[in-house]
C-alpha positions as CSV (number, residue, x, y, z in Angstrom):
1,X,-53.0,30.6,-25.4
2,X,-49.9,30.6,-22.9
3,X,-49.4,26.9,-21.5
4,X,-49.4,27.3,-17.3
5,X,-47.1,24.1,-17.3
6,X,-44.7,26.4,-19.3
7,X,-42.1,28.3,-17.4
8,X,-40.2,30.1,-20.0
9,X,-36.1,30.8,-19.5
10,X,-35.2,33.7,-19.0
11,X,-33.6,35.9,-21.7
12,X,-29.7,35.8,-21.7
13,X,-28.4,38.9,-21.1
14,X,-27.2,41.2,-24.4
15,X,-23.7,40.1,-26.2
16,X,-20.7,41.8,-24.2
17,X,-17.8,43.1,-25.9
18,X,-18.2,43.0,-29.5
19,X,-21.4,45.1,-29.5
20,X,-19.3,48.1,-28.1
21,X,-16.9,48.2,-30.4
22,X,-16.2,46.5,-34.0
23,X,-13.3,48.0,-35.0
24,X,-10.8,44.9,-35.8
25,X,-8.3,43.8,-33.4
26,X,-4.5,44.1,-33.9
27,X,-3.1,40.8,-34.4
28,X,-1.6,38.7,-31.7
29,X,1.6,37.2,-30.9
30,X,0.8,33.1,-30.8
31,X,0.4,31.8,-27.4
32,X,3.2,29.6,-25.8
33,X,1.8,26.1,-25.1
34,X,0.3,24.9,-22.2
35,X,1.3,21.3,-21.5
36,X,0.0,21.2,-18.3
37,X,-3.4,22.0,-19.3
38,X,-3.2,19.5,-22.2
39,X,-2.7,17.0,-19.0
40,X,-5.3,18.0,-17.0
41,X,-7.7,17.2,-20.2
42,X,-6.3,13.8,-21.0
43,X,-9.2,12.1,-19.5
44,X,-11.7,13.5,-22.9
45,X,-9.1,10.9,-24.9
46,X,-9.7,7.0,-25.8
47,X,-8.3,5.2,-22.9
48,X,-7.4,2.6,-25.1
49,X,-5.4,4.3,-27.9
50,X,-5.3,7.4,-26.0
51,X,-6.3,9.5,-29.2
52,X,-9.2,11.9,-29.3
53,X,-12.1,10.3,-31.2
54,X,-15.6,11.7,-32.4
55,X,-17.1,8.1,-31.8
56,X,-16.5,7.6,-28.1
57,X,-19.0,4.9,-26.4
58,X,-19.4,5.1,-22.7
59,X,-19.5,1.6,-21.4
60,X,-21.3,-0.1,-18.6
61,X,-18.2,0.3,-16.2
62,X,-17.8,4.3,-17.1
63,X,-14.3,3.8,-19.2
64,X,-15.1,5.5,-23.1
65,X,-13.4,3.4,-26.0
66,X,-13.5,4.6,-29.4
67,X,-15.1,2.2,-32.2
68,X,-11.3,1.7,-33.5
69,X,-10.6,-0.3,-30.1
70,X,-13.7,-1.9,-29.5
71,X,-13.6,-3.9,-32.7
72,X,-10.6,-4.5,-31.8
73,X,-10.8,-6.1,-28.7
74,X,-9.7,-8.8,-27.7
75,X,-11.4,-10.7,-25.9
76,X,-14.7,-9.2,-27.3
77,X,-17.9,-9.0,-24.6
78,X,-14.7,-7.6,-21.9
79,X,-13.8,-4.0,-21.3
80,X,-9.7,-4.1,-22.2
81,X,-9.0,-1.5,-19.0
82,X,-11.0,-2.8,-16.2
83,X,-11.9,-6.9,-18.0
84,X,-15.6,-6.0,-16.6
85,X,-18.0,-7.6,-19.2
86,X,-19.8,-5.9,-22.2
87,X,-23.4,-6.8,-22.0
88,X,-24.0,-6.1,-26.2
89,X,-22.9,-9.1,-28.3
90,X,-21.0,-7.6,-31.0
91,X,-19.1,-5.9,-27.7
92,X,-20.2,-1.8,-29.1
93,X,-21.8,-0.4,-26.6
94,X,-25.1,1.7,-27.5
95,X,-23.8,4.6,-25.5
96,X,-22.5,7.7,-27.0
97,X,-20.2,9.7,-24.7
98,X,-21.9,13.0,-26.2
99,X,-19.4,14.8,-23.1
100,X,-16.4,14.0,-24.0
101,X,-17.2,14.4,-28.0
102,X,-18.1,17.7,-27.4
103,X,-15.2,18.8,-24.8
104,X,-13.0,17.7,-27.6
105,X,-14.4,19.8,-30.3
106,X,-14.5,23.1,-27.8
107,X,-10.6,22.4,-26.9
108,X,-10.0,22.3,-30.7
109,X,-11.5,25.3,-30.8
110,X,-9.6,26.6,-27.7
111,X,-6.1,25.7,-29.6
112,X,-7.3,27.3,-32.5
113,X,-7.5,30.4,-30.6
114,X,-4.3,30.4,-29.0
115,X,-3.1,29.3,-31.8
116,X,-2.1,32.4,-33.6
117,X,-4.5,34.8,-36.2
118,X,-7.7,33.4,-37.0
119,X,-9.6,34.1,-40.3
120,X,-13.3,35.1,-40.4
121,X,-15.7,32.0,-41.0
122,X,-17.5,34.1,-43.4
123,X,-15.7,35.8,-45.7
124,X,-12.5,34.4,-45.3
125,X,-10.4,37.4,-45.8
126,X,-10.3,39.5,-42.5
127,X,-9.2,38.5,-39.7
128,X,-11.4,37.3,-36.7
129,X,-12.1,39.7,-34.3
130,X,-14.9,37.8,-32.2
131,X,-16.2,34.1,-31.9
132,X,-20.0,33.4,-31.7
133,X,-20.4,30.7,-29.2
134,X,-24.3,29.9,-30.9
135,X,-23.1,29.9,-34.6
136,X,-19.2,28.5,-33.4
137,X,-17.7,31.2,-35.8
138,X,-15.2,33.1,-35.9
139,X,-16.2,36.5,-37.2
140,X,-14.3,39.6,-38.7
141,X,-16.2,43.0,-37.9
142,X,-17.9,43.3,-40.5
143,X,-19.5,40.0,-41.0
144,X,-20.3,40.3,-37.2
145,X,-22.4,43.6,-38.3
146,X,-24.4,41.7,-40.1
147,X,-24.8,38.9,-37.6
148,X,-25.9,41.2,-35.2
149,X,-28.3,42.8,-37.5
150,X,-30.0,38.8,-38.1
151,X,-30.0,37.9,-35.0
152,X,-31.3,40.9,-33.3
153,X,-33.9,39.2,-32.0
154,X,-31.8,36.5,-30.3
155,X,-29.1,36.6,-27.6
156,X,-26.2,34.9,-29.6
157,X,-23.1,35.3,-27.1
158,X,-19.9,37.0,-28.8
159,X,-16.9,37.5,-27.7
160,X,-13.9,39.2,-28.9
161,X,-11.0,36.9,-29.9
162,X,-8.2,38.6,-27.6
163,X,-10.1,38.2,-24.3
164,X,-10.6,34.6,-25.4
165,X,-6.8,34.0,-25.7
166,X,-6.2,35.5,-22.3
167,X,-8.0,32.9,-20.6
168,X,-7.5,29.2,-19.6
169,X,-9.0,26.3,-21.3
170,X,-10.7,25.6,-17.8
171,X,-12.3,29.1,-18.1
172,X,-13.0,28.6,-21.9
173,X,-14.9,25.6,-21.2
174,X,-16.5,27.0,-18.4
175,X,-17.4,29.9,-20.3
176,X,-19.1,28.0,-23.5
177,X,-21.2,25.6,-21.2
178,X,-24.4,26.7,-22.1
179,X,-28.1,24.9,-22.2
180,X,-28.4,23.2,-25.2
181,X,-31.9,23.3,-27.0
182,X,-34.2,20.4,-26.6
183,X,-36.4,19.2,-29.0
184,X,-39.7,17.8,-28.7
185,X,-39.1,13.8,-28.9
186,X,-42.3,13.5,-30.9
187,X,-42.0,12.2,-33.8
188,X,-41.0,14.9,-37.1
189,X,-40.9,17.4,-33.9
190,X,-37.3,16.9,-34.0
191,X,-36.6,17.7,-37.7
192,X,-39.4,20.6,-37.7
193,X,-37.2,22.3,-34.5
194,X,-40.0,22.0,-32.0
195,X,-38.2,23.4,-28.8
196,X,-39.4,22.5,-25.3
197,X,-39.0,23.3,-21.8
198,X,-42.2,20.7,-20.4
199,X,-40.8,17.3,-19.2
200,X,-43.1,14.4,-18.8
201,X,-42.4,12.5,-15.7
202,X,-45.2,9.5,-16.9
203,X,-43.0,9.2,-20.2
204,X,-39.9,10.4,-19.9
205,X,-39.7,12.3,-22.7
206,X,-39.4,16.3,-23.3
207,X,-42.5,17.8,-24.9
208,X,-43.3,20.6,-26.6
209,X,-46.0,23.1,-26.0
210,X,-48.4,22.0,-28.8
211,X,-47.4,18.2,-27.8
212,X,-48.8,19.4,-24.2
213,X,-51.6,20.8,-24.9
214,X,-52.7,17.6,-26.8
215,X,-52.1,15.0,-23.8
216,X,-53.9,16.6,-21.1
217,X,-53.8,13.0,-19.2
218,X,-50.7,13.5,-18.3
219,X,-50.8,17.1,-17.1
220,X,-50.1,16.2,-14.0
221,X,-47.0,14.4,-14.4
222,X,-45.6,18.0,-16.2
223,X,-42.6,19.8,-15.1
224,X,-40.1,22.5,-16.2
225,X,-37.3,20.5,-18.2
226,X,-34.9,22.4,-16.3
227,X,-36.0,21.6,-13.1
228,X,-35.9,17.9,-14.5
229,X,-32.5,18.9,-15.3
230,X,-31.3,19.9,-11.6
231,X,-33.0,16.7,-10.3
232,X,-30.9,14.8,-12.4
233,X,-27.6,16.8,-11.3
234,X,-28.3,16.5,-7.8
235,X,-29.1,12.6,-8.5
236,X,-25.5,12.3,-10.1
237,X,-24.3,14.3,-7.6
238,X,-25.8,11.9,-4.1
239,X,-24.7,9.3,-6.1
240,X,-21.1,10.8,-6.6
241,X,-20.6,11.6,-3.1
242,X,-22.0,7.9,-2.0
243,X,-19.4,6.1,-4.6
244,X,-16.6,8.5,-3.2
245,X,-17.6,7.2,0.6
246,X,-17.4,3.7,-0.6
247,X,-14.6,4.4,-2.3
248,X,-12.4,4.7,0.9
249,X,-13.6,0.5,1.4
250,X,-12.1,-0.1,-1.5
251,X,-8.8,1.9,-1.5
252,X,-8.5,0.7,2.0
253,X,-8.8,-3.0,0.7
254,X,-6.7,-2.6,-2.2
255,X,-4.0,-1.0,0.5
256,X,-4.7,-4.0,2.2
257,X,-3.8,-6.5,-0.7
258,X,-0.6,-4.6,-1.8
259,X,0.6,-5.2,2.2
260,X,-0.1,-8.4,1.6
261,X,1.6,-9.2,-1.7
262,X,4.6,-7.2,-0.3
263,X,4.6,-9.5,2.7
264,X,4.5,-12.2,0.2
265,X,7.0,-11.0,-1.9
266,X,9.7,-10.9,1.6
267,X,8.2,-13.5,2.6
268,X,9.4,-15.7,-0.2
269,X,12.7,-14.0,-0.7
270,X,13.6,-14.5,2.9
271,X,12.6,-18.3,2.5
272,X,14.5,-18.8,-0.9
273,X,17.3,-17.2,1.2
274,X,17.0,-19.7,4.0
275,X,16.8,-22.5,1.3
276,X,19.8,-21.7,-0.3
277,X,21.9,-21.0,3.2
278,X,20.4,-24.5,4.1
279,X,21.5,-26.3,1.1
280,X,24.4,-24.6,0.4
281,X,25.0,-25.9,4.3
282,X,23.7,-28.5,4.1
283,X,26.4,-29.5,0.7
284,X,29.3,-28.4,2.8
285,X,27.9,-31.4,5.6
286,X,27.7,-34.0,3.1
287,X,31.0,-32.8,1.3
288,X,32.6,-33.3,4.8
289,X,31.3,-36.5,5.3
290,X,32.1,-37.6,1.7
291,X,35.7,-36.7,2.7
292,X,35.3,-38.8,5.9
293,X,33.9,-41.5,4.4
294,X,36.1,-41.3,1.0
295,X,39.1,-41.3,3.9
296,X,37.7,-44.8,5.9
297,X,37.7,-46.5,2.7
298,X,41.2,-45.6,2.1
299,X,42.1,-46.7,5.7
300,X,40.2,-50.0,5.1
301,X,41.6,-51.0,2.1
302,X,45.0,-50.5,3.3
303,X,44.5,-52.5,6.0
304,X,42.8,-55.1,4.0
305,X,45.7,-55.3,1.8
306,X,48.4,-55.8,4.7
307,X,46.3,-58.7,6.4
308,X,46.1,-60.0,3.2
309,X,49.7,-59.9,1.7
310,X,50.4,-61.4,4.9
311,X,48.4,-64.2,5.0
312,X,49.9,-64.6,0.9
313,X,53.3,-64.6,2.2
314,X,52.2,-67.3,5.0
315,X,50.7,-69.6,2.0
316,X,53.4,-69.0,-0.7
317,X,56.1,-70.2,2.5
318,X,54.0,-73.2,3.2
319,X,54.0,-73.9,-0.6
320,X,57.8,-73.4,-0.5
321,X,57.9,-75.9,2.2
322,X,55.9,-78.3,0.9
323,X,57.3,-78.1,-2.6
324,X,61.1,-78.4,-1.0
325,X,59.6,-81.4,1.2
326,X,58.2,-83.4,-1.7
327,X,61.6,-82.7,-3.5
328,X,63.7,-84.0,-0.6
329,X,61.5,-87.0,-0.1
330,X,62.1,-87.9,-4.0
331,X,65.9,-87.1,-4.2
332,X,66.3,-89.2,-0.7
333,X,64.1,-92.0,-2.5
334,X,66.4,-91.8,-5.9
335,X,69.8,-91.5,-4.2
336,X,70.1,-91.3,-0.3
337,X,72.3,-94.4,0.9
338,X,71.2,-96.7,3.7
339,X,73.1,-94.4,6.3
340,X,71.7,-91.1,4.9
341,X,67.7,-92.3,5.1
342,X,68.7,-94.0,8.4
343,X,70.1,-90.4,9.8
344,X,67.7,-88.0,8.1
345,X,64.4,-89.8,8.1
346,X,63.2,-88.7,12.0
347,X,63.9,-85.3,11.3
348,X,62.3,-85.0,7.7
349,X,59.3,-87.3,9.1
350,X,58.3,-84.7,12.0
351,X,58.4,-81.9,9.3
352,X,56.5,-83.3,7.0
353,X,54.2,-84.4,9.7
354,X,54.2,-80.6,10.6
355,X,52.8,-79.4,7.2
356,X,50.3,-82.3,7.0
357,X,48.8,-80.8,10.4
358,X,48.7,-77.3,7.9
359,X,45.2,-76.7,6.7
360,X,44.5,-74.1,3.8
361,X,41.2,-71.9,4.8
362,X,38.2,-72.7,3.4
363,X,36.3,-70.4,1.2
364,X,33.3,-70.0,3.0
365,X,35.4,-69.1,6.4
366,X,38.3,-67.0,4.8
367,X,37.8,-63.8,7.0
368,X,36.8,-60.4,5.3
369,X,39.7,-57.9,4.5
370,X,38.6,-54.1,4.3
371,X,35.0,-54.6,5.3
372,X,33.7,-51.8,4.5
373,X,30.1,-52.3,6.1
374,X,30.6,-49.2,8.7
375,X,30.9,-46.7,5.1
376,X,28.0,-48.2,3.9
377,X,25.5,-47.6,7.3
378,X,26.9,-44.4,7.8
379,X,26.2,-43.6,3.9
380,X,22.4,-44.9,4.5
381,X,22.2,-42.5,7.7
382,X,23.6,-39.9,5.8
């Protein structure tokens, strides 16, 4: 008997194109590239080695690695584009990013396409005059005879090749988004093809009919797995439009911080600037003061060395003196006569008495020449 929790999908509407006509298509001209929808589909890449990849993991922080740069990572428990942490040990997420894998194997069939004629999946001879979105083969008109003739009894969506290379790869994609079958998650369900459309809420799980039937407890807690399905879109969707509103804190924050490290970036070039006008004026100051001081010295010592070779010339003529006094006093003792002592004695006596009132200056009391003690305080100051 019919399940009531069972609201069966309705039935696709009947292949277009093909089914009018089978006649084979001329061949086409190879399409020019499209670079800039290449771009736009960058994102289904590795954003580590920005290659496409069949094993793509979606981590905690929504970046999606392939297994190539995850093992490679360094350090490993950190995601290499954002640094936030990996919660698995070995650092591979458990994650599949079953989107991305498949939007990569639908846009290598997409350059296939444009990419010039296309042989039949089947045969292998003729060339393909429609693609079955269902079986993902390309088909030549005869082979899709006979598909049509096995699959009467399903709605397997064909399309002729030459419309296909007319469109975008935005359109294509749009076009071969369809609603994949689920399986009962029952286990052998899965390998025996058990297809459902009952979700449990109570488990979590998508049921078949038979499955169902058997586990009336939970009745209750049945729904349509698409409507399961919507719930879940309109979830990511709340929460989509919620991250985007917080979004704007962030971006305003980070706007924030960039003022601030380009204030901090003028900020310290204008102060190395004033650093180097200061020293560099600071050097011309003390270079003019060096000169100033360099040029006291000099007048110093000059002045040192006139008091002093005056005060030599002073000693060496009171040496002279006193050397030509002690020579007189002998030569009068050795050969003056009575008359010539009794005539030249007063006068030699009061200069000799002269130069015994001379006294040499002592060491201690000698008087400084060149002091130079005014350089040196202005040199501490300095």
């Amino acid at each position: 008997p019919p399940n009531p929790c069972l609201t069966p999908p309705a039935p696709l509407p009947p292949a277009a194109g093909p089914t009018a006509s089978t006649e084979p298509s001329a061949p086409m001209e190879p399409a020019p590239p499209r670079p800039q929808e290449e771009e736009d589909f960058q994102f289904v890449l590795c954003e580590g080695c920005r290659q496409e990849s069949p094993s793509l993991k979606l981590l905690t922080c929504l970046h999606s690695l392939c297994l190539g740069c995850l093992s490679e990572n360094k350090p490993v428990g950190q995601c290499p584009v954002c640094q936030e942490a990996i919660p698995q040990a070995n650092g591979i997420p458990e994650v599949d990013n079953v989107l991305f894998a498949s939007l990569q194997a639908r846009l290598r069939v997409y350059r296939r396409i444009i990419g010039g004629v296309l042989s039949c999946s089947r045969c292998r001879r003729e060339p393909a005059a429609v693609w079955c979105s269902e079986c993902e083969e390309f088909l030549c008109p005869g082979c899709f005879e006979d598909h049509q003739w096995f699959f009467k009894k399903r709605s397997h969506e064909a399309r002729k090749v030459e419309e296909l290379r007319a469109e975008s790869a935005h359109r294509f994609l749009e076009g071969t988004k369809k609603s994949c079958t689920l399986f009962c998650s029952s286990h052998g369900h899965t390998e025996q093809g058990h297809i459902t459309s009952i979700y449990c809420k109570k488990c979590e799980k998508p049921l078949c009919c038979s499955c169902a039937l058997l586990d009336a407890q939970h009745s209750p807690f049945y729904c349509d797995i698409r409507a399961e399905i919507q719930r879940r879109q309109e979830e990511l969707a709340a929460a989509g439009r919620e991250l985007a509103r917080r979004r704007g804190g962030f971006e305003a924050s980070r706007a924030a911080l960039q003022e601030e490290a380009a204030r901090l970036e003028a900020a310290s070039g204008e102060t190395r600037e004033l650093i180097r006008q200061r020293v560099e004026q600071l050097v011309r100051l003390v270079r003019r003061e060096e000169d100033e001081l360099l040029g006291l010295v000099e007048r110093r010592r000059e002045q040192g060395r006139r008091e002093l070779a005056g005060e030599l010339r002073r000693v060496e003529g009171v040496l002279r003196r006193m050397e030509a006094g002690e020579r007189l006093v002998e030569k009068m003792r050795l050969y003056a006569t009575e008359q010539e002592v009794m005539d030249m004695q007063p006068f030699v006596r009061e200069a000799l008495r002269e130069l015994q009132r001379l006294r040499p200056a002592a060491a201690g009391g000698r008087a400084q020449h060149g002091d130079f003690a005014e350089c040196r305080a202005r040199l501490q100051a300095l």
